[in-house]
N, C-alpha and C positions, 0 to 999 in steps of 0.2 A: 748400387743403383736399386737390387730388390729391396736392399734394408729402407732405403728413402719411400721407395714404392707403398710399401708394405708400412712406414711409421704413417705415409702421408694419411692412407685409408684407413688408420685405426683414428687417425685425429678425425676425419670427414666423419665417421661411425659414429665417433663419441658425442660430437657436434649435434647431429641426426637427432640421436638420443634424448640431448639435452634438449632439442629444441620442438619438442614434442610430450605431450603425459606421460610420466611412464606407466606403465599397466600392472599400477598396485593393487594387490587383491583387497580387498574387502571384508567384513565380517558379514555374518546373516545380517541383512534386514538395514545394512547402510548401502544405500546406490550411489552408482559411480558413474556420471556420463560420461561418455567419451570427449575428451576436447577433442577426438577429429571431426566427430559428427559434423555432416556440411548446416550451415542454419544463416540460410539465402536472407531471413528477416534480422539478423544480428541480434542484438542480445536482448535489446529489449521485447521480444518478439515472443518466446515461451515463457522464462523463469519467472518473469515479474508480473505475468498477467495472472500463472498461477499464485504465484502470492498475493496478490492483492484479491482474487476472488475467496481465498481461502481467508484472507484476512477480514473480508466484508461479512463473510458469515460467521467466524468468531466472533465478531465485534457486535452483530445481531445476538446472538447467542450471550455473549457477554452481559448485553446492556438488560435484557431477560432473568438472567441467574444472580447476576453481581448485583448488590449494595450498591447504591447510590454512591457516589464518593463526595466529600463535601467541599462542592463547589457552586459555583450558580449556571456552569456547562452543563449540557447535557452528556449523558459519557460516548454518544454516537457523534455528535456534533467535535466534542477533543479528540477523538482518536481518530475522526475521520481527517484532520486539521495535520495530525501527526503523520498522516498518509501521505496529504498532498506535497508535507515538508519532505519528506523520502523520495516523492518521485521526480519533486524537484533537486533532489538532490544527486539523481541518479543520471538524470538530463548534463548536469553539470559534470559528470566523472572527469576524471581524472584519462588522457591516453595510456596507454600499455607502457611502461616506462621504458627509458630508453635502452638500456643494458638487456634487455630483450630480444627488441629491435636488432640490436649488434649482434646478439648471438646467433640470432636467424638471420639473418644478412649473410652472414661469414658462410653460408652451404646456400644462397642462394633461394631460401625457400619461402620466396614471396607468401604462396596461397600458405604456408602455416603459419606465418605471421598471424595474417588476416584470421584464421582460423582462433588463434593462442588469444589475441586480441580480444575477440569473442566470446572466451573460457573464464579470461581474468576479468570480465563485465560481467559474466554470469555469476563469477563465483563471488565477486563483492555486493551483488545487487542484496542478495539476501542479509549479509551483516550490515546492511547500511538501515534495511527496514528493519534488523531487530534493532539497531539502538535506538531507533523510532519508538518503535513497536514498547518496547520492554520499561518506559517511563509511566504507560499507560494502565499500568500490574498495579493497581491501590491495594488491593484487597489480599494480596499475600504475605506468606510468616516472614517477618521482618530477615528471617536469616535465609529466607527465599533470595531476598531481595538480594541479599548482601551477594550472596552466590551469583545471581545476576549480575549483578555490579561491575561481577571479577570477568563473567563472561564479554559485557559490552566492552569493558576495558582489553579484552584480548582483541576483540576484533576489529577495536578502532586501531589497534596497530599495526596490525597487517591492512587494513584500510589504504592507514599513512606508511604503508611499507612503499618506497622508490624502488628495489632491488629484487621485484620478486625472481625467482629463479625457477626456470624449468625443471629442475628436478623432484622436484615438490607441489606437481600439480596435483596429482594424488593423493596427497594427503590436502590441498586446499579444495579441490572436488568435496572429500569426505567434510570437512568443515562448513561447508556449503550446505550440504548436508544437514549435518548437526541442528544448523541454527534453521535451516526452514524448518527442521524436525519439533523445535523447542517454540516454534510460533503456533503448531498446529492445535487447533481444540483440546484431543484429549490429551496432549499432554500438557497443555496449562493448567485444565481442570485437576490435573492430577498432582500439581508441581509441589504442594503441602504435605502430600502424605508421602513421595519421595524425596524427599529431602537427603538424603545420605546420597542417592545417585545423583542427584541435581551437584552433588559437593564435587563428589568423583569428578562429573564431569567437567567442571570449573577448575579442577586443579591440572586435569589433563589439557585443557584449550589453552591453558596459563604457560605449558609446558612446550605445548604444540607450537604456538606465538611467539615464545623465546625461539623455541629451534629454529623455525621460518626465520626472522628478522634477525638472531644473532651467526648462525651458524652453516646455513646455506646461501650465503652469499658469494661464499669461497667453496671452490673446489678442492676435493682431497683433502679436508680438513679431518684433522684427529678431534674426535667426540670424545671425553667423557660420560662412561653410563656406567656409575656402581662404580666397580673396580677394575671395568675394561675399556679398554680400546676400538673403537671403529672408524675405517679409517671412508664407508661409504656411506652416507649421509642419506641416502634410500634405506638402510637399514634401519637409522632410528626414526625415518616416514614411515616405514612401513608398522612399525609398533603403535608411534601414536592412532597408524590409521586403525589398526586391528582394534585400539583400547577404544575409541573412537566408537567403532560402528559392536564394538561388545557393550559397552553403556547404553548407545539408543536401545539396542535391545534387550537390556536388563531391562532399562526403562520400561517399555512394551509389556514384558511379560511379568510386569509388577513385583521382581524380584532383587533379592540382594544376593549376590556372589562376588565371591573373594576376585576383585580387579586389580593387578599391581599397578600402580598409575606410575609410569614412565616420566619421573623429571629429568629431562635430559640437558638440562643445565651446567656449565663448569663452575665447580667450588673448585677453584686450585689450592692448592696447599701452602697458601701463602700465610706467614707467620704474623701471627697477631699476639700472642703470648707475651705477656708481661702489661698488656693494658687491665689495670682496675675491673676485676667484675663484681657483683653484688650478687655473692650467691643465695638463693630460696627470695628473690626481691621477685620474681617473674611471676604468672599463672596459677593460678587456685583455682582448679574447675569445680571443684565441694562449692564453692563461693557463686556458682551462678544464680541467676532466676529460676526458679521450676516454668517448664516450658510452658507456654500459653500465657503468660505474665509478663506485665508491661507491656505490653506490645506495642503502645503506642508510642511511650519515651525511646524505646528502642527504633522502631520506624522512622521517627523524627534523628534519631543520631545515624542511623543506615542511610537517609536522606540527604544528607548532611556529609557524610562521608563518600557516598558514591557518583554526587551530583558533578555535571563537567561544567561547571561555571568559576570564571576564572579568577571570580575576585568573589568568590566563598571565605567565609574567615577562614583562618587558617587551625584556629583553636576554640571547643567546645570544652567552657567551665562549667560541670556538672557540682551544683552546690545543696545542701540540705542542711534539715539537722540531724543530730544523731539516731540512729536506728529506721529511715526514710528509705535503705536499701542503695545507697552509692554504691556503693563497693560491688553489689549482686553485678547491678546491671554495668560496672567497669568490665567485672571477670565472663561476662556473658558475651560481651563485643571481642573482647580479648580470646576467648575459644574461639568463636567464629574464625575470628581474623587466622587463627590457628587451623582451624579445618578446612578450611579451603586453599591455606597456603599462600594466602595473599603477603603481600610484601609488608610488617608490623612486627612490634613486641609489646611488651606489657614492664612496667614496674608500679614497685609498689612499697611504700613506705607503712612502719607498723612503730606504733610507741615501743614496743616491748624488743625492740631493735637498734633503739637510738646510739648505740652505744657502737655499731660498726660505721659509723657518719656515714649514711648511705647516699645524702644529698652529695657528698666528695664522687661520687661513683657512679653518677646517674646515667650522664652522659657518655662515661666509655662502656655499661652496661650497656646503655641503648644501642651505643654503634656497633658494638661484638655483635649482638642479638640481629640487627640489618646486614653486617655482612655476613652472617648465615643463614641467612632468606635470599640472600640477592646477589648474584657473582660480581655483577657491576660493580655494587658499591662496595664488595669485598676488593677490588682491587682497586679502587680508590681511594679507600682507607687504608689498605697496605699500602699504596704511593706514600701519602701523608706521614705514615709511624715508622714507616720505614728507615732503619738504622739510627733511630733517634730514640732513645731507653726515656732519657727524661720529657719526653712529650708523650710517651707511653705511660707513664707512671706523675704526671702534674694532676695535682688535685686542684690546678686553676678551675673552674667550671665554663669561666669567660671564654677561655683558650680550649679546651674542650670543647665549646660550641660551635667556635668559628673554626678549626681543623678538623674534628669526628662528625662535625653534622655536616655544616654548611659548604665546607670545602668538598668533601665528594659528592654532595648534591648536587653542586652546580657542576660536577664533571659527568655528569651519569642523565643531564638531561632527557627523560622519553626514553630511556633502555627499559624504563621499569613498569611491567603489567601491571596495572591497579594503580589504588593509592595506596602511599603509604601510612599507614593507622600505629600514631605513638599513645600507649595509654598510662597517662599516668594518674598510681589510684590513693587517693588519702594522704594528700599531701599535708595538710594541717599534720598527721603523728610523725613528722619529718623530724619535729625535736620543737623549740625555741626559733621566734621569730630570727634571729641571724643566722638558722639552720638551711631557710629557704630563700632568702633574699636575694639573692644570687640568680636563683632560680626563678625566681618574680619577675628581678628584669631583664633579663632574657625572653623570658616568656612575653612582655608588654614592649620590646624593644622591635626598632623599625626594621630588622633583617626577622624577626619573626610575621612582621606583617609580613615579610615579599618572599616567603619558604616557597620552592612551587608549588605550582597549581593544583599536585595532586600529592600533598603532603599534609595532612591530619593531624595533632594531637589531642585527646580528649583527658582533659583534666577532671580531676574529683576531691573535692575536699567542703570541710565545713566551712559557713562563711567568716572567718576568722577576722576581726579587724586588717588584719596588715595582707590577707590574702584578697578580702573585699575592695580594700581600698586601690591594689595592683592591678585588679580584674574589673573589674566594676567601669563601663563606662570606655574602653578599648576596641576602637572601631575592627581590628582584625581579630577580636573574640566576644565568641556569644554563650550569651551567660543562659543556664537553664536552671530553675528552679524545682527542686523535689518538695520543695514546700508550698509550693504553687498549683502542684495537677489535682482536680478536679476528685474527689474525697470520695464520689462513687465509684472511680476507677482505681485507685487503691484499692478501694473497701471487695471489690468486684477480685482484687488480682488475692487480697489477705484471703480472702473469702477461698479460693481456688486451692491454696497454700493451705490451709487449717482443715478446709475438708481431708487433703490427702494426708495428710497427718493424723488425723484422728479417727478415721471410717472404719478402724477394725476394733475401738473400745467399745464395750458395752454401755448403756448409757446414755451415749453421745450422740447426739440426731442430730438433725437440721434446724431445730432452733438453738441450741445449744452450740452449736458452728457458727449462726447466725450471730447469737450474743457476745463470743467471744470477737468478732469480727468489729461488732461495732464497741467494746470497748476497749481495741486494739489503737480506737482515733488513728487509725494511719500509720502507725510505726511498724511497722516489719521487722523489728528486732523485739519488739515486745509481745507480737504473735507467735513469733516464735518459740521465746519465754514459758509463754502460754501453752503454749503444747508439751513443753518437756516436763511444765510442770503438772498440768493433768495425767498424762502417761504415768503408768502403777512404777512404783520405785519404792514404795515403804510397806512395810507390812501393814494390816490390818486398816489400810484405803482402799477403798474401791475409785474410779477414776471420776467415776461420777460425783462423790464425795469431794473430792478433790477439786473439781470442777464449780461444784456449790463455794468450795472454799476461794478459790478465784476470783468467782465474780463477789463477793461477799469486802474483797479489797478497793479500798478508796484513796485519793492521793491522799496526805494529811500530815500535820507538822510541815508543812512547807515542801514536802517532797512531791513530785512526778509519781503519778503509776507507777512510771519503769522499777525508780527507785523503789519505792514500794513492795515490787514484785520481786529485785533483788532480796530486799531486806524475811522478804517471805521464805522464798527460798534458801536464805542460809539460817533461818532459823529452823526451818522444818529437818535440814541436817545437822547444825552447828550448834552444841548445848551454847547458852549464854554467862556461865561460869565453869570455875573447876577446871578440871587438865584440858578438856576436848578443847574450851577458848585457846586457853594457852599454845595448844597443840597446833589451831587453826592459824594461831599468829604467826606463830614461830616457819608453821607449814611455807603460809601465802606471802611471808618476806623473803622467804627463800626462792620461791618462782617470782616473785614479781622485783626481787632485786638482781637476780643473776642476770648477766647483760648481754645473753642471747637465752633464746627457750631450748629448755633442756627436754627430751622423752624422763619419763617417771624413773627408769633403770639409772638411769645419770645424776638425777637428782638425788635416787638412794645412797649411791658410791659415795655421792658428795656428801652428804649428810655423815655416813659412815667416818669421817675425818674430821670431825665437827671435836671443839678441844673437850667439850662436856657430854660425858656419854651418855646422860640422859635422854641427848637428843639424836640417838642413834636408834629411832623407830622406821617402820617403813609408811612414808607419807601417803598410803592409799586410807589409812585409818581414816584420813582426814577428805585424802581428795575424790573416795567413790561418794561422797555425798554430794559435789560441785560439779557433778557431769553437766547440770543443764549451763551451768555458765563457765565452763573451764573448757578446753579443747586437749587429747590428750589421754585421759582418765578412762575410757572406755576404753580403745585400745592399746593401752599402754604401750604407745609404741612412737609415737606423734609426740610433738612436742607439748609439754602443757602448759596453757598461756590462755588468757581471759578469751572469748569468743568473737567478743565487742569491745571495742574501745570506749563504750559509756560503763561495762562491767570494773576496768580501771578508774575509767574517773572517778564513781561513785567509792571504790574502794580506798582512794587516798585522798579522799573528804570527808572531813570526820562530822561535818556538821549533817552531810548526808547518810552515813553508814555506818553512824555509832558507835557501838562496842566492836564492830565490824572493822571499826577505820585499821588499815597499814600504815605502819609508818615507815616508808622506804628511807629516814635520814638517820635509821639508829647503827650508829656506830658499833654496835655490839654485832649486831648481825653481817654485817660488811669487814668484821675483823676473823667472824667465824667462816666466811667466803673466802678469805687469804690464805687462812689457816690450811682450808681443805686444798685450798688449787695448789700451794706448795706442797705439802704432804704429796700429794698426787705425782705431781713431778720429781719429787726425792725417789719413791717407792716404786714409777714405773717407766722412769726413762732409762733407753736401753740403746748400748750402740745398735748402728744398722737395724733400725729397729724395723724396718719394709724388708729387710732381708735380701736389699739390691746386690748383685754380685759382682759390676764392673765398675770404675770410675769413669774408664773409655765411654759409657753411654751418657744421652743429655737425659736429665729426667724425661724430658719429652719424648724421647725415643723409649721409653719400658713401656709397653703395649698396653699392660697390664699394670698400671701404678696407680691408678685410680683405685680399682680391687685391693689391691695390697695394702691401700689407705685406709680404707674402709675396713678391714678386718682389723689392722696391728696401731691402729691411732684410734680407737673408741671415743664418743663423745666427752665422755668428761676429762680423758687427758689432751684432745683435741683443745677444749675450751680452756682446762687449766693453763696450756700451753700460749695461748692467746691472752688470758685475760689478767691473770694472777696479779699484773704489774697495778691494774687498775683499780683492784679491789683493796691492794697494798697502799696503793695512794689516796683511798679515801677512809683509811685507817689511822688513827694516829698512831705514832715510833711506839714498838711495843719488841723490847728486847728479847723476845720467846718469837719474833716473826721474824726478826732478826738474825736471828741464828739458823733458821729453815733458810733463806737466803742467801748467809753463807755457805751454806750446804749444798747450795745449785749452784751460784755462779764459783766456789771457789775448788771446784773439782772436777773431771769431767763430764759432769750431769750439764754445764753449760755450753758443751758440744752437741750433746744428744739433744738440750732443747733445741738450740737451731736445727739439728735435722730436721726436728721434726718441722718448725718453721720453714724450712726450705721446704718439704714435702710438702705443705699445705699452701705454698705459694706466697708465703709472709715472710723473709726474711726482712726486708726491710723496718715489718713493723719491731721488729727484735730490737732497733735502735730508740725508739718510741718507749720500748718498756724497761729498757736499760735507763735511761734517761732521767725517765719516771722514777725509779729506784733511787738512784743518782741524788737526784731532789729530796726525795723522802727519807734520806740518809743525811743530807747534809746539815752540817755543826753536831749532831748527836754524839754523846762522849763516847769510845771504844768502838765509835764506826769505821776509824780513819783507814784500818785495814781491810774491808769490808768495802767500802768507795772506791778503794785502788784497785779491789779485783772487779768493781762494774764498769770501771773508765776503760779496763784493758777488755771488758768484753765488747764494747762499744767498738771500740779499734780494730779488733778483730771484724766484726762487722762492715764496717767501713774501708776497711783495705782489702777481703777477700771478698764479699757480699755477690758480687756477679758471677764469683765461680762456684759459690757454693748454691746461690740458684742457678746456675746454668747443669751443675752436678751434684747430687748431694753427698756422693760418697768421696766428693775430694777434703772433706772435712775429716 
């Protein structure tokens, strides 16, 4: 009877408890009212009268300091309109919901209802006028905005949260908080030159708003944080509140300290392994905008992205011509979308990639990259691939669509803070019109007009015939031109770009920044040009020299500037006869025919196995002259590969780059690329070459196997192991490759290459390159024995393939 006694009173406590704030501390400088506090006028009685006075005289102050915004409003007359839809809207709340209600019922405790009632009106009143409030911001750094975005997007879901739970009053107090704090004057005044706290903050209210609406709705729930366990759900309120009221007061005191921002989110451990990724396709932050540029193209896509209107397209085609700065401002949205954590990923196609079919892998890149932003749809997508290897591994794109996108979108309705922002960047260097087809109609197809509401893609590419014709005129996407913006705002953004580039030569002033500016005509790939080419790089120039030598170029013979300025450029380091051409040739067919970009060290090796030893130099002779248009060459360490995609075109068009032209179809050089990547594989495949110790473990289980990759599989036998088959097939039957061939598959060097293929997560392509051999052998006389050892490597592959990727060491 005590025990009953004694469980009854710990459950009435616990009740109590719950059905009251609990009395979370606070950091300096975030207040906490009491939700006991008695408040006889109800809610709308204190909180909202202060806000709206506070908001009268900002909006005074505003219309005083701000820029005009370009409407035919006045900006006191819209914001004051913005007011009266908030109070209207406040009139209208929503009751205390009912799971509340129930919990305070169950002790009995009328007046704290009524009390709690009053707390959860006060604490909404405030996120209701900033999503008002925060539409009304023209005049901030577009990545202000975006940060904003993510903030109203947290609040309207504890808004629309049914379920709020008393355990977590204090930490929605603190939030309350927050957002009156983020309405007040000086901190709007100030919200451009904090930006890095403005992030913090956004990524922590993102975090805050999952916890509330996913995770305390239940009691004694097990939390994931890091690598541990809690099992009291006050524990992780209590951090966001700490992180919470430690930001306002970073803010305050105008500083940056080290904040661990608490995502307390569950990534469960659910197996996605074996879906297609597209590795180095993601983020290039070298690729951004320099800050203060664009602004405006950027605001109009920030707009566009954060806007809660429900029939927004769904897809923004970002279209130019070459060297207009797509690509900047794709990788500029794509960091953002990165720094605040908002729910997105980024890909990206590159000519000088064609060769891993990365359009085959776009879609399970995309979904991997969402379900490690978002727990949601990390187990929605694990539902879907779940024990199904070949739905994991279809390079259908159709079927990819409708299972990795669409299928856990539509089960994750509203879990998800934000929008979600897909960026896809340079779609035109996907390959060959049937490269992207697929991807076109998909893209223009009636399930992409009706993605939700708050699902994004921003597209970028040239306007390509069969890309224009797909996009063009498609009521759920809107089309933006870079060749359309207004030529002083370019000139204003190149102008920004060229100064900081060149302000520490001698020389170089403000009309000479000016000049190159205007006859950059708008390209931002050819300002660029511009600058590396004035920069001192050759003996016996001064830059100013150099500069005179610049503008002294005109387009002519039918070519472009740019072209032009390419053609300058390689002649100021490329002799135009004798060994250096020859040298340059032989050089730029070797990078621009190998079919992934190699770092310079890789390329050496490669060259090193090359059949004529003449051409066993090291390629910097050639490539420290191409730093301004190669990537790479500086620090020899990066892959090296043209800058721009108009640097290739130009270079395998001989009517535009002359003695300059590549010809990437010579067979001689494609035979000398076979040659090496076998040799390669004869001289350094090696059993157990990662050194794994058990068969008992998956690869997936060695902690450590990535590291162990990356040291004992080196680029170029990493590549040779991948590609050899390819370069063999676009060789013709040459009995001296022949023999290297039998060399691999008919000994055990065609076990160690599969390790190494399993280790890199390709066995399957191992059937691909057998195949391929297979073909390139076939009728040729004294192959017949040499066939029967690729058929039985093939079988091997095909009968063992899932145990040798699920182990590597069962081979």
């Amino acid at each position: 009877m005590a025990r009953k006694q004694l469980r009854k009173h710990r459950l009435f406590s616990s009740e109590r408890r719950s059905s009251t704030p609990p009395n979370i501390p606070s950091s300096e400088g975030a207040s906490h009212p009491s939700a006991n506090a008695p408040s006889a006028a109800g809610p709308s009685a204190n909180t909202p009268r202060k806000l709206f006075s506070r908001m009268g005289h900002l909006f005074h102050r505003s219309n005083q300091t701000r820029s005009e915004p370009p409407t035919t409003e006045t900006t006191d007359t819209r914001i004051g309109s913005q007011v009266n839809v908030a109070q209207q809207a406040m009139v209208e709340m929503k009751p205390i919901p009912q799971v509340l209600e129930r919990a305070v019922g169950l002790v009995g405790q009328a007046d704290t209802a009524v009390t709690n009632i009053q707390s959860i009106e006060t604490i909404l009143q405030p996120l209701k006028l900033f999503n008002s409030f925060v539409t009304t911001l023209s005049n901030v750094h577009p990545y202000v905005q975006f940060a904003l975005g993510i903030l109203t997007a947290a609040s309207q879901l504890l808004i629309n949260q049914a379920n709020l739970d008393n355990e977590v009053f204090g930490l929605l107090n603190t939030v309350k908080d927050l957002y009156e704090f983020l309405m007040e004057k000086d901190t709007i005044e100030n919200m451009d030159s904090m930006k890095e706290t403005l992030r913090r903050i956004s990524q922590e209210m993102s975090a805050a708003a999952l916890f509330v609406i996913k995770y305390c709705k239940k009691k004694n729930i097990l939390i994931r944080i890091g690598d541990s366990l809690v099992s009291d759900p006050q524990t992780v309120a209590r951090s966001h509140v700490k992180n919470l009221g430690d930001l306002m007061q970073q803010y305050r005191d105008r500083a940056i300290r080290d904040i661990q921002i608490n995502m307390s989110h569950v990534l469960e451990d659910l197996n996605l392994e074996g879906m297609a990724y597209a590795a180095g396709a993601g983020l290039n932050t070298t690729k951004k905008c320099l800050d203060g540029t664009r602004t405006e193209i950027l605001k109009d896509i920030i707009d566009w992205i954060t806007t809660s209107d429900v029939n927004a397209p769904r897809i923004l085609w970002l279209h130019g011509q070459p060297g207009r700065g797509k690509s900047a401002i794709a990788h500029t949205i794509a960091s953002w979308i990165e720094d605040v954590k908002a729910p997105g990923t980024c890909f990206c196609f590159a000519r000088d990639r064609q060769a891993e079919r990365r359009e085959e892998k776009i879609l399970t890149t995309i979904a991997r990259d969402l379900a490690d932003r978002d727990p949601a749809f990390r187990r929605a997508l694990s539902n879907v691939v779940s024990n199904n290897h070949s739905l994991k591994t279809t390079c259908d794109v159709l079927q990819q669509w409708k299972r990795f996108i669409l299928e856990p979108l539509s089960k994750i309705n509203g879990e998800i803070v934000g929008n979600v922002v897909v960026v896809i960047d340079a779609l035109d260097e996907s390959g060959p019109e049937t490269s992207r087809r697929d991807i076109l109609n998909l893209l223009k197809s009636s399930e992409a007009a009706h993605l939700p509401a708050n699902f994004r893609i921003l597209l970028t590419s040239r306007p390509l015939p069969d890309i224009e014709r797909i996009m063009r005129d498609v009521p759920h996407v809107k089309a933006t031109s870079l060749d359309d913006v207004r030529l002083e705002l370019v000139e204003r953004d190149i102008k920004l770009y060229v100064s900081k580039e060149l302000d520490r030569f001698p020389g170089i002033g403000a009309t000479e920044v000016q000049n190159v500016v205007k006859k950059s005509d708008g390209l931002f790939e050819w300002a660029r040009l511009a600058c590396e080419f004035i920069k001192p790089g050759k003996a016996g120039e001064t830059s100013k020299e150099r500069y005179d030598n610049l503008m002294a170029l005109e387009s002519k013979e039918g070519r472009t500037l740019l072209d032009t300025t390419y053609l300058e450029i390689l002649k100021w380091g490329i002799p135009e006869s004798g060994r250096g051409l020859e040298r340059y040739h032989s050089v730029m067919r070797q990078v621009m025919m190998t079919l992934e970009p190699l770092p310079m060290a890789a390329l050496n090796l490669m060259r090193e196995k090359f059949p004529n030893k003449p051409e066993h130099y090291d390629i910097f002779v050639i490539l420290e002259f191409m730093s301004p248009v190669l990537g790479g060459v500086v620090d020899r360490v990066s892959a090296v590969r043209p800058l721009h995609a108009s640097f290739y075109d130009f270079l395998t068009d001989h009517s535009r780059s002359g003695i300059y032209f590549i010809d990437t179809s010579n067979t001689q050089h494609t035979r000398d690329l076979a040659f090496a990547s076998l040799q390669i594989l004869r001289d350094n495949l090696q059993f157990n070459i990662c050194e794994l110790e058990s068969s008992y473990l998956a690869n997936s289980e060695v902690s450590d196997l990535s590291k162990r990759i990356k040291e004992k599989i080196p680029h170029y036998l990493s590549y040779s192991s991948r590609f050899w088959a390819q370069h063999l097939w676009k060789t013709g039957f040459d009995l001296e490759l022949a023999g290297l061939v039998e060399a691999i598959v008919g000994s055990e060097k065609v076990l160690f290459w599969l390790e190494v293929l399993s280790l890199l997560g390709m066995v399957g392509k191992g059937v691909d390159a057998l195949d391929t051999v297979a073909t390139w052998l076939q009728g040729q006389d004294g192959s017949k024995d040499i066939l029967a050892l690729v058929k039985d490597g093939i079988k091997l592959i095909q009968n063992f393939g899932s145990v040798i990727v699920h182990s590597t060491p069962h081979l």
